[in-house]
Every structure is written in structure tokens, then in C-alpha cells.
C-alpha positions in Angstrom: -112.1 83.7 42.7 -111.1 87.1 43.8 -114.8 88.1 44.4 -115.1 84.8 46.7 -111.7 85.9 48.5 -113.5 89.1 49.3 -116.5 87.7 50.8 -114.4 85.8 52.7 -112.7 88.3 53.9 -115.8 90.1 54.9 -116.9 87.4 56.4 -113.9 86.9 58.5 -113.7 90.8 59.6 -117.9 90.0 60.8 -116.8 87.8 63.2 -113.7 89.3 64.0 -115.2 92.6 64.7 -118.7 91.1 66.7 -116.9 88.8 68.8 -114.5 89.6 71.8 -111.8 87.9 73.2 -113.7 86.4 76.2 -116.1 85.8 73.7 -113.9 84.1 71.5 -112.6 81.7 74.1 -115.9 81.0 75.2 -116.7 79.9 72.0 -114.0 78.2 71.5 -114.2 75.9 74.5 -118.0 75.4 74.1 -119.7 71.7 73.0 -120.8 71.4 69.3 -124.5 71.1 68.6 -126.0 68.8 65.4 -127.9 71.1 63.5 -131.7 71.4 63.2 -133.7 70.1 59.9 -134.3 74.0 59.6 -130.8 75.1 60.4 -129.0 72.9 57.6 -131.8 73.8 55.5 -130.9 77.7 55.7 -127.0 76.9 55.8 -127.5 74.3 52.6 -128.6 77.9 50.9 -125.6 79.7 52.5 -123.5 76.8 51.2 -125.4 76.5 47.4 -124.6 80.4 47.4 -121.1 80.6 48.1 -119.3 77.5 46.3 -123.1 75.9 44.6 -122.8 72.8 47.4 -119.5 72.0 47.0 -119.2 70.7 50.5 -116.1 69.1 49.6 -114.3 72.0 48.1 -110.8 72.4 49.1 -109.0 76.4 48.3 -105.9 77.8 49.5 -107.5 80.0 52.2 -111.1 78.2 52.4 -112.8 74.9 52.2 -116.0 73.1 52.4 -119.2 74.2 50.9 -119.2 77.3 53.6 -116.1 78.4 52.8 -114.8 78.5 56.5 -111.2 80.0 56.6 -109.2 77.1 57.9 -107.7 79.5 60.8 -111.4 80.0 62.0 -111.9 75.8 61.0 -109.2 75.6 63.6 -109.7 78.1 65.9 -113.6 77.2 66.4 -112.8 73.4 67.1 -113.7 72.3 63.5 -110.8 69.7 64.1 -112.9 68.1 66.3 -114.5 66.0 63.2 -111.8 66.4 60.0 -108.2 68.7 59.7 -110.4 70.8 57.1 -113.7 71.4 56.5 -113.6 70.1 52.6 -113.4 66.9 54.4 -116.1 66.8 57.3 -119.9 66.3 56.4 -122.1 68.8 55.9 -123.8 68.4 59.1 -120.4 69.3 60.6 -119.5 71.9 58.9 -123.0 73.7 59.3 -121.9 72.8 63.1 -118.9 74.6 63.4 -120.1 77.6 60.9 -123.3 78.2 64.2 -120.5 78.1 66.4 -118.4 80.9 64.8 -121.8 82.8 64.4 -123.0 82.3 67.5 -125.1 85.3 68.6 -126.0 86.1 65.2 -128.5 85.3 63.0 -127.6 83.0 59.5 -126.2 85.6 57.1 -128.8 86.8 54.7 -128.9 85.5 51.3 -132.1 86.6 49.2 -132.4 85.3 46.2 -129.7 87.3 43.3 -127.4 88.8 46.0 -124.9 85.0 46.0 -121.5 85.5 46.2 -121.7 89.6 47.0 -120.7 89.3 51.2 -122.7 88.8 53.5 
């Protein structure tokens, strides 16, 4: 648990630090895009890496299979489809997680690294 809350956190201070506050807003007021086969293909890893697919997964701080704080699951429109991401489809959440990476490319998961931040 407390090694998930410190990817999280990671992940959160990523964006945070990559992103500026036009930037931010412009993200934030962009149009969502449905995923590619390939892009939920490399995000399904992301997700089987961080909660094992649990796209319905529900914490205090995190939810869906992503684990997408539910400040960014707000902030980045994800209550365009559901209130949190444990309950939006996968597609959707896959949707919001390119939105808050926009810019960057998918975080990198090789094989034996799962759960150690990205």
C-alpha cells in the first residue's frame, strides 16, 4: 500500500513538475480522444502493473486500474464520463490518463520494474 502511495505520488509530482499552468488549462479545456488498439494495449500493461487490472478499484487517494488521483480525475475532466475513475470504463480511463500525459510518452514499464514509479 505504502509503496503504491509512493508511486503515486511520483507520479503526481511528473506531471506536476512537466506541465505549466497555461499548459494545465490547456489541457484541461481540451476534447477527449478514444484510445487506439495500440494505446489501450500499452496502458492495459500500465494498468496490469500498478493495481493487476483492477479497473474498478476504488482507494482513498486513487482509483481505477491506473491509479489516477481523483484531484487529477477531476482536474483533467475525468468527470466528464463517471465522479471517479473506479467507475468509468477502461477506455475512459486510458482517455483521461493521455490527457494528463499529454506531451509525454506512456510511462515505461519493462518487464520486473511494476509498482517501483514510473
Amino acid at each position: 500500500m505504502l509503496q503504491r502511495f509512493l508511486t503515486a505520488l511520483c507520479i503526481a509530482l511528473l506531471v506536476l513538475t512537466s506541465t505549466t499552468v497555461a499548459g494545465a488549462a490547456k489541457l484541461h479545456h481540451s476534447g477527449f480522444v478514444h484510445p487506439t488498439k495500440l494505446q489501450m494495449k500499452e496502458w492495459t500493461w500500465v494498468g496490469w502493473c500498478e493495481t493487476h487490472d483492477a479497473w474498478t478499484s476504488n482507494g482513498w487517494l486513487y482509483s481505477g486500474a491506473l491509479g489516477i488521483t481523483r484531484a487529477n480525475w477531476i482536474f483533467y475532466g475525468g468527470r466528464t464520463f463517471a465522479p471517479t475513475a473506479s467507475l468509468a470504463k477502461p477506455w475512459q480511463q486510458v482517455s483521461v490518463a493521455l490527457r494528463i500525459n499529454r506531451g509525454h510518452p506512456i510511462p515505461d514499464q519493462p518487464i520486473g520494474t511494476c509498482g517501483k514509479g514510473w
